[in-house]
N, C-alpha and C positions, 0 to 999 in steps of 0.2 A: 552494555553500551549499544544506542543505535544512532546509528548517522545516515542519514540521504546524501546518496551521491550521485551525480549524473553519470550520463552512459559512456563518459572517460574514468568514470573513478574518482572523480573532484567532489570535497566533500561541498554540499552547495547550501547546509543549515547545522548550524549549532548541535551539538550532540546532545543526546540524554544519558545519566550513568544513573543504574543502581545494581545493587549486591547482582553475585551470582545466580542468589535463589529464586529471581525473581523473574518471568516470561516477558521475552521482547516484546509482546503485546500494549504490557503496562506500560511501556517508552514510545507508544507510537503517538497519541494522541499530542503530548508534550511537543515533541520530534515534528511532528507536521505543524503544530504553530509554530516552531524556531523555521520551518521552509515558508509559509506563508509570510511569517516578517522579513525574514532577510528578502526572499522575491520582491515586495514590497517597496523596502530600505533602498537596495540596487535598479528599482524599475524594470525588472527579470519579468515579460510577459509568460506568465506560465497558464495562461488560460488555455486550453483542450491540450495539454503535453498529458503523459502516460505516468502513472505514480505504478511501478511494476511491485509488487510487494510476492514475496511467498506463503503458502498456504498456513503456514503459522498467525497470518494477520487477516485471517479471511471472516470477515464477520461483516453482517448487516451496518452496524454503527461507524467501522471504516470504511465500507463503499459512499456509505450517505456523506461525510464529513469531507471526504475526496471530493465527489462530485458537488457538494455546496460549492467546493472552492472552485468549481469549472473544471477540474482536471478530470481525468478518465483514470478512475481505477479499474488495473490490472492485476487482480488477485488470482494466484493458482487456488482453484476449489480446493478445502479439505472435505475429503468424504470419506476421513476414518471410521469415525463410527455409525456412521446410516450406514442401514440393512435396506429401504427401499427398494429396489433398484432402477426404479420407473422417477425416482425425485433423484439421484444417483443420475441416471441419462441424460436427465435435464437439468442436472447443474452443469454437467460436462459440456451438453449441447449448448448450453448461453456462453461457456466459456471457450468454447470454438473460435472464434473469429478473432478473439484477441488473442491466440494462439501463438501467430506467428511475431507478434511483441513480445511474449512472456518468452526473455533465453534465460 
């Protein structure tokens, strides 16, 4: 199950369920149309508000799809497996500033 809730806890879009076996990943994309419609439905201005997400949703195709919709994705980097360490600095370093957003 993944549901968007605002920064009381209120769920603020339709959820999405599937099995156990399957990564909250595959329920985002769903999940952020049920937040764009309902915002919509309600007249919810959610243009430049903060979509905070954890490093399990951190991929190029979630940033772009956030930001189509005007919102600012706030994704914690995943840098499990880069060895880099110079593309490693500079994930971290671009994800600096949004730092103090991402609790």
């Amino acid at each position: 199950m993944l549901a968007i809730a605002d920064n009381r806890g209120n769920i603020i879009a339709p959820f999405e369920v599937l099995p156990v076996n399957f990564h909250d990943i595959r329920l985002f994309e769903k999940s952020f149309e049920n937040l764009l419609e309902t915002a919509d439905d309600l007249l919810l201005d959610i243009e430049n508000s903060c979509l905070t997400l954890d490093s399990g949703f951190d991929s190029a195709r979630n940033k772009i799809l956030i930001s189509e919709a005007g919102m600012i994705p706030v994704i914690k980097p995943n840098i499990g497996a880069r060895k880099d360490r110079e593309k490693i600095y500079a994930i971290l370093d671009e994800f600096e500033p949004l730092k103090p957003i991402y609790k």
